[in-house]
Biopython code that builds the backbone (N, CA, C, O; Angstrom):
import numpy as np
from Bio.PDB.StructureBuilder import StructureBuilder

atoms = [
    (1, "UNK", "N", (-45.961, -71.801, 23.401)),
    (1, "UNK", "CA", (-46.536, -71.178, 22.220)),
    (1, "UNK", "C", (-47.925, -70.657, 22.560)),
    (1, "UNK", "O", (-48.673, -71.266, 23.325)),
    (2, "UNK", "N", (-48.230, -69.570, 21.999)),
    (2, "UNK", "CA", (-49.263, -68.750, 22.381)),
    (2, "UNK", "C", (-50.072, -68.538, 20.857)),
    (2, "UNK", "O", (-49.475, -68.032, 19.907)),
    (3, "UNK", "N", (-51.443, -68.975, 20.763)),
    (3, "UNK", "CA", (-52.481, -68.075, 19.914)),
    (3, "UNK", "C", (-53.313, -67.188, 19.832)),
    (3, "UNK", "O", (-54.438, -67.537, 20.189)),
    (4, "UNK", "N", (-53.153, -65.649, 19.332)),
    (4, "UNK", "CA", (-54.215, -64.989, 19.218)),
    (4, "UNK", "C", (-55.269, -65.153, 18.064)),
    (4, "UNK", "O", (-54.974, -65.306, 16.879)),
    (5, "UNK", "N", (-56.093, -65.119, 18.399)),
    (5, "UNK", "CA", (-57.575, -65.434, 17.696)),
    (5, "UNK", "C", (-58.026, -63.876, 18.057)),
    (5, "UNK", "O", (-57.957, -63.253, 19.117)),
    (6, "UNK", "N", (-58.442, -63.560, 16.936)),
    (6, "UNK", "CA", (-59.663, -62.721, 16.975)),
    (6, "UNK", "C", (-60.931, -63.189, 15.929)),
    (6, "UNK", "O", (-60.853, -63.662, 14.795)),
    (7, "UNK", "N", (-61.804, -62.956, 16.534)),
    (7, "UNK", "CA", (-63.162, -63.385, 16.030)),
    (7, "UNK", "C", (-63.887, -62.542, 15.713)),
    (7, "UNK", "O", (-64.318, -61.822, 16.614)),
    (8, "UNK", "N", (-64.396, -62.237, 14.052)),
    (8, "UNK", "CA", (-65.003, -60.826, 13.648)),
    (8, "UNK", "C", (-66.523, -61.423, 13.417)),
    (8, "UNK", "O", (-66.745, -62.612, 13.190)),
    (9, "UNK", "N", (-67.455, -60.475, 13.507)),
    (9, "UNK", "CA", (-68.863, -60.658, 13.173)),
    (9, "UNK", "C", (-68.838, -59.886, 11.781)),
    (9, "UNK", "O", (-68.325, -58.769, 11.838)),
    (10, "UNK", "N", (-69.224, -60.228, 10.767)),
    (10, "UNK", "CA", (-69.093, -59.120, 9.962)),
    (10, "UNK", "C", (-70.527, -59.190, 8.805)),
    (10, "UNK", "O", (-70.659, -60.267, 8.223)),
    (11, "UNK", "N", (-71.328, -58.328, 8.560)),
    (11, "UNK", "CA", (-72.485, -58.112, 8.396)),
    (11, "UNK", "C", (-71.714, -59.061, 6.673)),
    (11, "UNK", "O", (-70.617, -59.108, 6.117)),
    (12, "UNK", "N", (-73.200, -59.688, 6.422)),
    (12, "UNK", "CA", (-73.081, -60.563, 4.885)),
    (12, "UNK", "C", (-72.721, -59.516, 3.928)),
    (12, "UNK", "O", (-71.779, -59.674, 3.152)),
    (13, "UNK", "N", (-73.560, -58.261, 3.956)),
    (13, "UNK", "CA", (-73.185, -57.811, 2.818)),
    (13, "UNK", "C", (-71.623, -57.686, 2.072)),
    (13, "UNK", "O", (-71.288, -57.713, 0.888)),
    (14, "UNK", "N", (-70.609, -57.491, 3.732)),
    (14, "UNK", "CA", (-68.777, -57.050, 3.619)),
    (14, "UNK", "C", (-68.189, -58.229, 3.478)),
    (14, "UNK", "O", (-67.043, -58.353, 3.045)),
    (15, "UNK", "N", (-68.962, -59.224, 3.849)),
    (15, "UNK", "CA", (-68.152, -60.710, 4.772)),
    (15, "UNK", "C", (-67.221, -60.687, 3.166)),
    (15, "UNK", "O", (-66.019, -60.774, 3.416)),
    (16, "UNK", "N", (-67.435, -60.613, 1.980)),
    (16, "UNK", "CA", (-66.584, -60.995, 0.906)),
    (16, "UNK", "C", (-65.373, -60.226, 0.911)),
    (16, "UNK", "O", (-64.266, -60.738, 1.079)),
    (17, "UNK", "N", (-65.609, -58.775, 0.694)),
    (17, "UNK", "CA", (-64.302, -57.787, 1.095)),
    (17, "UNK", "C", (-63.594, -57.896, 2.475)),
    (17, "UNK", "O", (-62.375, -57.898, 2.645)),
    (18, "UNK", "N", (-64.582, -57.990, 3.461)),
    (18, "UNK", "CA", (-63.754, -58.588, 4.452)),
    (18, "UNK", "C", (-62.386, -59.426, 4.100)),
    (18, "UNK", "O", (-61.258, -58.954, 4.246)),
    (19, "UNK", "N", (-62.694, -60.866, 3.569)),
    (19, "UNK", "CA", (-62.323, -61.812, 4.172)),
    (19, "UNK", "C", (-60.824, -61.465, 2.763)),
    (19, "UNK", "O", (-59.698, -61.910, 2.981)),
    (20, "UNK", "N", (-61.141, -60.637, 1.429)),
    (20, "UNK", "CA", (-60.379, -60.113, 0.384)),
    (20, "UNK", "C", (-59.288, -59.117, 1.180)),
    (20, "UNK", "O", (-58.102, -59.294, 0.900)),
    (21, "UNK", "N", (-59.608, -58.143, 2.100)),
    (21, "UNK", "CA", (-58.652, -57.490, 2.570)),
    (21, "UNK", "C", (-58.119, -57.974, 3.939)),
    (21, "UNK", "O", (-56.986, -57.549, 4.163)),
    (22, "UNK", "N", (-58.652, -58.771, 4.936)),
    (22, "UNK", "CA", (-57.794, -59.658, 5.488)),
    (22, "UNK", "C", (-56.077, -60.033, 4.704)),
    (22, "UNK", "O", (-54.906, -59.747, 4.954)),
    (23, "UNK", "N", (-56.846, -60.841, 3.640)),
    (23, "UNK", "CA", (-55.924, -61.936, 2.944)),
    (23, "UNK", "C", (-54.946, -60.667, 2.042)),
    (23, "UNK", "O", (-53.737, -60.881, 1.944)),
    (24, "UNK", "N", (-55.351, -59.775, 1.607)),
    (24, "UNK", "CA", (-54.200, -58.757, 0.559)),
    (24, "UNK", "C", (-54.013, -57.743, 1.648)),
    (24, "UNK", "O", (-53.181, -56.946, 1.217)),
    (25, "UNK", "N", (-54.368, -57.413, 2.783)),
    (25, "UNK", "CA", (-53.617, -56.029, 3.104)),
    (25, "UNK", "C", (-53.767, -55.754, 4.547)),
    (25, "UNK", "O", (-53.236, -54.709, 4.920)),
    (26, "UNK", "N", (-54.543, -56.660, 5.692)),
    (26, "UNK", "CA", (-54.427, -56.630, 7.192)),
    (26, "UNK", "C", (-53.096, -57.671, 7.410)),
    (26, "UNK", "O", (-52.122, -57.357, 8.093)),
    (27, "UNK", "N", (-53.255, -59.076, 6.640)),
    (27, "UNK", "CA", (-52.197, -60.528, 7.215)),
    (27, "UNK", "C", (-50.956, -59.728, 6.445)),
    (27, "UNK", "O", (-49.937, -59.726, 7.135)),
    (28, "UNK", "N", (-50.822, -59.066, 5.197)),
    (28, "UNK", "CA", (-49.321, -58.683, 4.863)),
    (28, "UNK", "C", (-48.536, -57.862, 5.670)),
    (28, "UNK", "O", (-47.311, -57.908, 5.783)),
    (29, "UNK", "N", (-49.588, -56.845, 6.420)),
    (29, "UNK", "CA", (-48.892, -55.786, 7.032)),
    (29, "UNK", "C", (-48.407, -56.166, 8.445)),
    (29, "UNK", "O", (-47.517, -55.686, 9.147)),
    (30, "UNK", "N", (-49.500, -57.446, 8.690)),
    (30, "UNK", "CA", (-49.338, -57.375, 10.104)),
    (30, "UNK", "C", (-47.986, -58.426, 10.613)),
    (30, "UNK", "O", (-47.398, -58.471, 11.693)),
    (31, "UNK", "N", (-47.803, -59.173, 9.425)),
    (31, "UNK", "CA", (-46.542, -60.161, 9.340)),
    (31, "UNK", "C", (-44.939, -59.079, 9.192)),
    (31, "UNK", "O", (-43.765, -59.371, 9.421)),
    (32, "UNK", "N", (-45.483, -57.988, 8.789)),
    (32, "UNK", "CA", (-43.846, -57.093, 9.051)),
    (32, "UNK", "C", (-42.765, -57.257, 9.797)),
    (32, "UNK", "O", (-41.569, -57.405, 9.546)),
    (33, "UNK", "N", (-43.855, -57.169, 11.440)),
    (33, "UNK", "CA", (-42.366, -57.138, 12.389)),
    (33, "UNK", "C", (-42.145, -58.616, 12.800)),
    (33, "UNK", "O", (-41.234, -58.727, 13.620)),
    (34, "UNK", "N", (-42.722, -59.744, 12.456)),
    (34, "UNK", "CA", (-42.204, -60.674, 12.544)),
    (34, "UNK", "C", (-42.659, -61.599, 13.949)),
    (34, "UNK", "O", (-42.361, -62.788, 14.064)),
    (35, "UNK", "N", (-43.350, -60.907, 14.871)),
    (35, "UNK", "CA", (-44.374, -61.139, 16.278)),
    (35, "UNK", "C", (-44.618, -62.430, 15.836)),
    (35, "UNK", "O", (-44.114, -63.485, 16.220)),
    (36, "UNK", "N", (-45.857, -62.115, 14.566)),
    (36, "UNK", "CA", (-46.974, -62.756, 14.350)),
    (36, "UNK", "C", (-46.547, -64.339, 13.080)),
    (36, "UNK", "O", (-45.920, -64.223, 12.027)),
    (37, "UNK", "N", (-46.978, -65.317, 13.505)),
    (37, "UNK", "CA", (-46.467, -66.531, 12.446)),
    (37, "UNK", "C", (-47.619, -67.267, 11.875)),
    (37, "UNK", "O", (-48.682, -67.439, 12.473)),
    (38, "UNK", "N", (-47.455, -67.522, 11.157)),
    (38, "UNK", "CA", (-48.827, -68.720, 10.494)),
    (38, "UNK", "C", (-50.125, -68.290, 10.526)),
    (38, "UNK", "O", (-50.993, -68.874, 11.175)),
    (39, "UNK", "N", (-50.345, -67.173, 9.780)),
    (39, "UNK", "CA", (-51.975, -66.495, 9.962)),
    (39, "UNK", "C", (-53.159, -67.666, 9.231)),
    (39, "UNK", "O", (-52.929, -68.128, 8.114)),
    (40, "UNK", "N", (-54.163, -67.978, 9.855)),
    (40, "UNK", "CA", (-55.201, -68.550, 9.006)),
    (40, "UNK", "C", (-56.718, -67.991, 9.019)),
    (40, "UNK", "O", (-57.491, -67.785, 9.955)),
    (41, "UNK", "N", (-56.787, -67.904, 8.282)),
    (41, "UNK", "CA", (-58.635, -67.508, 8.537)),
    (41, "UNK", "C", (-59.347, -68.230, 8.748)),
    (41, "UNK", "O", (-59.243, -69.199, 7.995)),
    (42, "UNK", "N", (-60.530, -68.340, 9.830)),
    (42, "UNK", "CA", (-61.652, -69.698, 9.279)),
    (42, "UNK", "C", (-62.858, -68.927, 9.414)),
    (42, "UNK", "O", (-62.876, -67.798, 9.905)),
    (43, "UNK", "N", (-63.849, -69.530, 8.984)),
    (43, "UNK", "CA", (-64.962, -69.378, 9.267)),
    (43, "UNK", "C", (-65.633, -70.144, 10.022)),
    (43, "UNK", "O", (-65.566, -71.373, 10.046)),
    (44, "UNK", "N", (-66.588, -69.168, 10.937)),
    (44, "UNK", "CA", (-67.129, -70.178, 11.869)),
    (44, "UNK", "C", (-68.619, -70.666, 11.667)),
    (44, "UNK", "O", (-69.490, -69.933, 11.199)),
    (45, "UNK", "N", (-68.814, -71.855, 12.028)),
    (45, "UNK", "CA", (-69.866, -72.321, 11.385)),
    (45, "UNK", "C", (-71.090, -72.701, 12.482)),
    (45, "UNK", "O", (-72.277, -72.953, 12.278)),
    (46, "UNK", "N", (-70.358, -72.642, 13.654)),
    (46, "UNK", "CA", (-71.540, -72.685, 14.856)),
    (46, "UNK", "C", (-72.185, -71.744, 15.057)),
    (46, "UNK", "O", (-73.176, -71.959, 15.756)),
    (47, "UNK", "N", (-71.950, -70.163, 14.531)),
    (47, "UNK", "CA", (-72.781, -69.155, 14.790)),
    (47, "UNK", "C", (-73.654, -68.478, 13.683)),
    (47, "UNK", "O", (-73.882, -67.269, 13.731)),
    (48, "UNK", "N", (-74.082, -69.181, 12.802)),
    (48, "UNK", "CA", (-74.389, -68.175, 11.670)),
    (48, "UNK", "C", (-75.912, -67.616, 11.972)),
    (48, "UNK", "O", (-76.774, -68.161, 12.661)),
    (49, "UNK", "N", (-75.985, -66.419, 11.283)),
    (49, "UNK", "CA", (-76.878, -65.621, 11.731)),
    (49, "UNK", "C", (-77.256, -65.347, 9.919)),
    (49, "UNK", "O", (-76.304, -65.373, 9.140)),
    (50, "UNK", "N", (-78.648, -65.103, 9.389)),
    (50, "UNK", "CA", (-79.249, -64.767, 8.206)),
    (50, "UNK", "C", (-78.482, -63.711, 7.557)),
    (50, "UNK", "O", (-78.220, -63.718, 6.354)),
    (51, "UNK", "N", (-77.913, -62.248, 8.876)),
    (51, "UNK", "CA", (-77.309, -61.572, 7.763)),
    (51, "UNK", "C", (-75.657, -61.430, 7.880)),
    (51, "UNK", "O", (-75.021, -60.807, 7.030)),
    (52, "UNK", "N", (-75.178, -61.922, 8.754)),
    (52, "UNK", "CA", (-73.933, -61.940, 9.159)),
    (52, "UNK", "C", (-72.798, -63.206, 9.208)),
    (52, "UNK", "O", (-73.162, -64.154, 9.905)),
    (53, "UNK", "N", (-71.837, -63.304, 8.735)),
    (53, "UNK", "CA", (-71.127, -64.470, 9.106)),
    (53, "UNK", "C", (-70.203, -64.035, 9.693)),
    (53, "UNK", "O", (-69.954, -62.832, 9.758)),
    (54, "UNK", "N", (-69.025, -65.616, 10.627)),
    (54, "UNK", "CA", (-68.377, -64.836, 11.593)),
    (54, "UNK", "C", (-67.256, -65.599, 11.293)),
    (54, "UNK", "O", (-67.187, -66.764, 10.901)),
    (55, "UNK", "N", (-66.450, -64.842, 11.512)),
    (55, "UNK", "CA", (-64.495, -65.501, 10.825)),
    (55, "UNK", "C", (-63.657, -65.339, 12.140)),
    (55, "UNK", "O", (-63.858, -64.667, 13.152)),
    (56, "UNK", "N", (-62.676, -66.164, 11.784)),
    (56, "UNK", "CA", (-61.476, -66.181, 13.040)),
    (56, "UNK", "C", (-60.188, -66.039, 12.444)),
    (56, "UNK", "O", (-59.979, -66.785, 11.488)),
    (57, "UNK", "N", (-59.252, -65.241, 12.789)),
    (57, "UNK", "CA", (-57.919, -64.831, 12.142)),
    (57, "UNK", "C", (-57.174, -65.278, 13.361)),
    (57, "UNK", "O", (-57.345, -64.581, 14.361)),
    (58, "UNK", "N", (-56.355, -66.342, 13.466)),
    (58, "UNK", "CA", (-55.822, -66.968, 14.333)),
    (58, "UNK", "C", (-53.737, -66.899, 14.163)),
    (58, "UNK", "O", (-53.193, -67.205, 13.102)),
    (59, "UNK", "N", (-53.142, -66.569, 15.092)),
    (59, "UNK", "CA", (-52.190, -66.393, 14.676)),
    (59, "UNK", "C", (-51.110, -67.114, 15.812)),
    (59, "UNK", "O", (-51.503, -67.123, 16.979)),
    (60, "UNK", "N", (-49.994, -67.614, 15.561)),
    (60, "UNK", "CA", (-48.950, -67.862, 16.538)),
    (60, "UNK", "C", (-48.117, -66.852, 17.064)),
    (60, "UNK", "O", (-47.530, -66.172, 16.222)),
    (61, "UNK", "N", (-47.876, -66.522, 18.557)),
    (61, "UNK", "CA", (-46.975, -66.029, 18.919)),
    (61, "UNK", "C", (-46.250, -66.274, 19.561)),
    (61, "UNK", "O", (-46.846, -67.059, 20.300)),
    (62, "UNK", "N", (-44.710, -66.170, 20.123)),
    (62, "UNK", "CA", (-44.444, -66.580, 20.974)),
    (62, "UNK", "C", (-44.735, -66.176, 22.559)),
    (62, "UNK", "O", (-44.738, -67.059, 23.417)),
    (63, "UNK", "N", (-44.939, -65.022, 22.834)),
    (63, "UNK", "CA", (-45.310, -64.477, 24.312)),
    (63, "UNK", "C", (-45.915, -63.109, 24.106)),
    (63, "UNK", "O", (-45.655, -62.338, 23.182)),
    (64, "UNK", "N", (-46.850, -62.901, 25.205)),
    (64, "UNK", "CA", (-47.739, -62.191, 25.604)),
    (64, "UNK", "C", (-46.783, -60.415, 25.470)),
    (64, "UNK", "O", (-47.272, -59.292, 25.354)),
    (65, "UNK", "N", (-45.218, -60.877, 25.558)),
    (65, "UNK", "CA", (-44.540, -59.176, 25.452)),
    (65, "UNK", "C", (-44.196, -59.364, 23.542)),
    (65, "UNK", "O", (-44.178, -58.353, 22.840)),
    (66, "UNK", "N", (-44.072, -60.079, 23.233)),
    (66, "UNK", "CA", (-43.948, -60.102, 21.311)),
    (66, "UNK", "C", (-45.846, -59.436, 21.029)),
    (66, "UNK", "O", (-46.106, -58.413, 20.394)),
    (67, "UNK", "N", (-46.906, -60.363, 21.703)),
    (67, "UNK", "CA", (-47.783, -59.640, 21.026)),
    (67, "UNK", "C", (-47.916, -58.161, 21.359)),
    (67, "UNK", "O", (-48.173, -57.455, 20.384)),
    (68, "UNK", "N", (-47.801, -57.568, 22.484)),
    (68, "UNK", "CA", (-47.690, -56.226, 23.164)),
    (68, "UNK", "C", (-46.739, -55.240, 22.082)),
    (68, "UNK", "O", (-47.087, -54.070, 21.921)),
    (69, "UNK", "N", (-45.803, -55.657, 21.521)),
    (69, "UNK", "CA", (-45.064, -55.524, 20.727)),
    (69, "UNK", "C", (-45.333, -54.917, 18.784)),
    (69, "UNK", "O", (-44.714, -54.103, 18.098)),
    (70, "UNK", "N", (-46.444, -55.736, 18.518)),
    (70, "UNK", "CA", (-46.917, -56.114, 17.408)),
    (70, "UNK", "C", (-48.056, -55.167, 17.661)),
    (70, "UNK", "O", (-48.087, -54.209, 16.889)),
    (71, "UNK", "N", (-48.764, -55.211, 18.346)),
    (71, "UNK", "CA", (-49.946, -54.451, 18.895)),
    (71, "UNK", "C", (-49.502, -53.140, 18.843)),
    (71, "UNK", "O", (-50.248, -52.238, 18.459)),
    (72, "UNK", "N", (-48.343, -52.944, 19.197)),
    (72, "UNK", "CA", (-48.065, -50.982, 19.436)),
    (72, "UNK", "C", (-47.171, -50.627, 18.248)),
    (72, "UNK", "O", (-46.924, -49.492, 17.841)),
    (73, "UNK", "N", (-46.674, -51.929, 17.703)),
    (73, "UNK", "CA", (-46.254, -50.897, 16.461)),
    (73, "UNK", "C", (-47.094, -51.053, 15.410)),
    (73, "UNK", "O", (-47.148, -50.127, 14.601)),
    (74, "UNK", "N", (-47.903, -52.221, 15.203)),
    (74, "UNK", "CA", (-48.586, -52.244, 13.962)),
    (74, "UNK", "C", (-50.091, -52.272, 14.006)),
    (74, "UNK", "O", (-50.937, -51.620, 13.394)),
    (75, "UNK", "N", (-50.188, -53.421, 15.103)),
    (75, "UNK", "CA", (-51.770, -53.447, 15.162)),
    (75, "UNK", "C", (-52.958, -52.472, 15.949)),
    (75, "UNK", "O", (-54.113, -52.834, 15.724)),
    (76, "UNK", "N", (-52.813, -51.414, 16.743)),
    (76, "UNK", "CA", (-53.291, -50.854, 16.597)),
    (76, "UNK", "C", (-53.818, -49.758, 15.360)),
    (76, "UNK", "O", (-54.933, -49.239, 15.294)),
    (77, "UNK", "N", (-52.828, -49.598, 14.539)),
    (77, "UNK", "CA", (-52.768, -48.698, 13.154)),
    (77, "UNK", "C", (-53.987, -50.010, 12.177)),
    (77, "UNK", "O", (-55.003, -49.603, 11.614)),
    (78, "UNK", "N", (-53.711, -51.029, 12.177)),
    (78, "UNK", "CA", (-54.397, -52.049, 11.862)),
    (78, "UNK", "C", (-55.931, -52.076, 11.628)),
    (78, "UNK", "O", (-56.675, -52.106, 10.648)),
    (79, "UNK", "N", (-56.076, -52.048, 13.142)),
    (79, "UNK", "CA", (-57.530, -51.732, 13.702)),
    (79, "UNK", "C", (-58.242, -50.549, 13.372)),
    (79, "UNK", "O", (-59.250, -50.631, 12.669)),
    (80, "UNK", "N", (-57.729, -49.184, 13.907)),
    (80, "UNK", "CA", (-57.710, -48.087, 12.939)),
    (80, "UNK", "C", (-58.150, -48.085, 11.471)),
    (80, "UNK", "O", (-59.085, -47.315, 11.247)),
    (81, "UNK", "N", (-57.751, -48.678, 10.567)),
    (81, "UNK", "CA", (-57.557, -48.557, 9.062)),
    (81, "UNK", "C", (-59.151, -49.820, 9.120)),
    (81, "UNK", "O", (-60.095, -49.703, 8.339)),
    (82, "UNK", "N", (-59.096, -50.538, 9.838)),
    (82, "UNK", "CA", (-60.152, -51.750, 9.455)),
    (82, "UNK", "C", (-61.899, -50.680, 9.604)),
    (82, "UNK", "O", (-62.837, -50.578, 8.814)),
    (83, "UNK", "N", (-61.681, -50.131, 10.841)),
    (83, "UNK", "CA", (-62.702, -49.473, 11.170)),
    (83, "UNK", "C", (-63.032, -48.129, 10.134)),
    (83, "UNK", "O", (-64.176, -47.695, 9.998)),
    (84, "UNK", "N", (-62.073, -47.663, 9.570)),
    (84, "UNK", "CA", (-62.354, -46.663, 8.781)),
    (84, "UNK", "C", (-63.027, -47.243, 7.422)),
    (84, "UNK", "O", (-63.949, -46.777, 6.752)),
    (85, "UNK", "N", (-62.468, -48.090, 7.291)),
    (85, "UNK", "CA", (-62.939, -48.788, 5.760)),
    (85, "UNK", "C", (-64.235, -49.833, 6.301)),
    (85, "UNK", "O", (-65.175, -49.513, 5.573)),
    (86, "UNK", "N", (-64.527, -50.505, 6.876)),
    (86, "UNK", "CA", (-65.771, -51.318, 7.168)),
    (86, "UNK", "C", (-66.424, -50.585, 8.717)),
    (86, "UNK", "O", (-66.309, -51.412, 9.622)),
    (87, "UNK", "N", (-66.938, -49.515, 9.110)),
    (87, "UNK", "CA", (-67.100, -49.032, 10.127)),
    (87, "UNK", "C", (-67.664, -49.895, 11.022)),
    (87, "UNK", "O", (-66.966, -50.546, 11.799)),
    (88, "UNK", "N", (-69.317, -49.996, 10.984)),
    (88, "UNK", "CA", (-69.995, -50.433, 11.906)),
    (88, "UNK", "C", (-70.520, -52.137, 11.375)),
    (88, "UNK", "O", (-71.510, -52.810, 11.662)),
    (89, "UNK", "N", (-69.515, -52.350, 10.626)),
    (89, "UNK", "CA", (-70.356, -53.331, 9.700)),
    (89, "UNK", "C", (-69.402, -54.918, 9.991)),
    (89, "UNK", "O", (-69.563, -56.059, 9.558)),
    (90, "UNK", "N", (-68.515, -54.377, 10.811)),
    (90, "UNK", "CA", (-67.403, -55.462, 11.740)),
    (90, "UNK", "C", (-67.106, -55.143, 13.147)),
    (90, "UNK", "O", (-66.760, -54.078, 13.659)),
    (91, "UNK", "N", (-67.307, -56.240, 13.627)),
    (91, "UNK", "CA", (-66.846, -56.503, 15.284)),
    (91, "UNK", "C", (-66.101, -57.370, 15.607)),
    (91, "UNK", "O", (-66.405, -58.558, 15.709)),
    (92, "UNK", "N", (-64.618, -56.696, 15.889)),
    (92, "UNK", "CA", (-63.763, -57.975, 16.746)),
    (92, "UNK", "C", (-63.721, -58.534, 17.957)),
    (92, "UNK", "O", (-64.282, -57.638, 18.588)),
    (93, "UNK", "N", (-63.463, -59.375, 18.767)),
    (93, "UNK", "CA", (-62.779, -59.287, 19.950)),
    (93, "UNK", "C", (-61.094, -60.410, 19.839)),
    (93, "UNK", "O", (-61.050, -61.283, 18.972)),
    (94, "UNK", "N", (-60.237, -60.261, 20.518)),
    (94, "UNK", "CA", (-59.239, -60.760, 20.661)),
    (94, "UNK", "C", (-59.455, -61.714, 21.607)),
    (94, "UNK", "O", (-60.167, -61.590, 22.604)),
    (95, "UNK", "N", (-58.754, -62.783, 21.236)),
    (95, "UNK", "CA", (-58.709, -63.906, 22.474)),
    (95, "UNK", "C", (-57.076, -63.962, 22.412)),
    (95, "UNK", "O", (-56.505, -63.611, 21.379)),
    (96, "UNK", "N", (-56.498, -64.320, 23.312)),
    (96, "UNK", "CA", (-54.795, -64.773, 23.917)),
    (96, "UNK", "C", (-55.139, -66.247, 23.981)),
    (96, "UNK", "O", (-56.297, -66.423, 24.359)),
    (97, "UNK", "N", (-54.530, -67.248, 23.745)),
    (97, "UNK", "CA", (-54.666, -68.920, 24.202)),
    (97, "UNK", "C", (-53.539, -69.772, 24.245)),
    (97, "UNK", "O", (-52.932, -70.059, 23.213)),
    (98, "UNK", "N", (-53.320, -70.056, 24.986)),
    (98, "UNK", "CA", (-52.129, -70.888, 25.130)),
    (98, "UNK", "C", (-52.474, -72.319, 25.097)),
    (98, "UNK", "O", (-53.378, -72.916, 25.683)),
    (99, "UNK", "N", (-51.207, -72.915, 23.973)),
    (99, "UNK", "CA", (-51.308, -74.475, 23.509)),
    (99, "UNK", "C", (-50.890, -75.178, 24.383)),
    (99, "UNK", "O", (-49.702, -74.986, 24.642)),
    (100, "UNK", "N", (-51.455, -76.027, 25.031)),
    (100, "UNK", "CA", (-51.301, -77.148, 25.863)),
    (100, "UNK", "C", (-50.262, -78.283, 25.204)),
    (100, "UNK", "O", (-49.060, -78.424, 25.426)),
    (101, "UNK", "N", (-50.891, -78.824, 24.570)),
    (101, "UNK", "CA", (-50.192, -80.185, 23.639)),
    (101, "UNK", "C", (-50.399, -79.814, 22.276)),
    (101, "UNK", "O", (-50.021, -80.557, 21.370)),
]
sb = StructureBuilder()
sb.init_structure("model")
sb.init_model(0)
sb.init_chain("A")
sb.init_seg("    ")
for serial, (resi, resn, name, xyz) in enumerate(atoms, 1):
    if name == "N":
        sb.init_residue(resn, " ", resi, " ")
    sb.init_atom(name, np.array(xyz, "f"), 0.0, 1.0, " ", f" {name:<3s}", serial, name[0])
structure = sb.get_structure()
């Protein structure tokens, strides 16, 4: 079993709509083809910064060709749509992690 995490920085003022369109319209769409299982959000609490807070959208997959998969049919369009609507005011990066125990 495999987790992708991505970890957003997202300026205080969005962090609320952020974390509103995550939950109604990035996790619905991105659960379509079925890749992606058990989405959770967290917030992270070791990095906070005065104007920014930083969230983690963590997801199960089974292998590195399901996420490749998910990525070209949906999540790039994903990313796309995130950046148009919150431009410079969110930063992701993706992590891949594989569960040990």
């Amino acid at each position: 079993m495999l987790v992708y995490n991505t970890t957003y920085h997202v300026q205080m003022s969005d962090a609320r709509n952020f974390v509103i369109w995550l939950s109604e319209s990035y996790i619905p769409e991105a659960e379509k083809t079925g890749d992606l299982k058990n989405p959770r959000i967290l917030r992270i609490l070791s990095h906070q910064e005065q104007d920014s807070e930083c969230f983690s959208l963590q997801w199960e997959v089974e292998s590195s060709a399901a996420l490749h998969h998910w990525h070209t049919q949906v999540g790039a369009a994903l990313n796309e749509e995130m950046m148009k609507i919150f431009k410079d005011q969110v930063l992701g990066f993706p992590t891949l992690m594989e569960v040990i125990k």
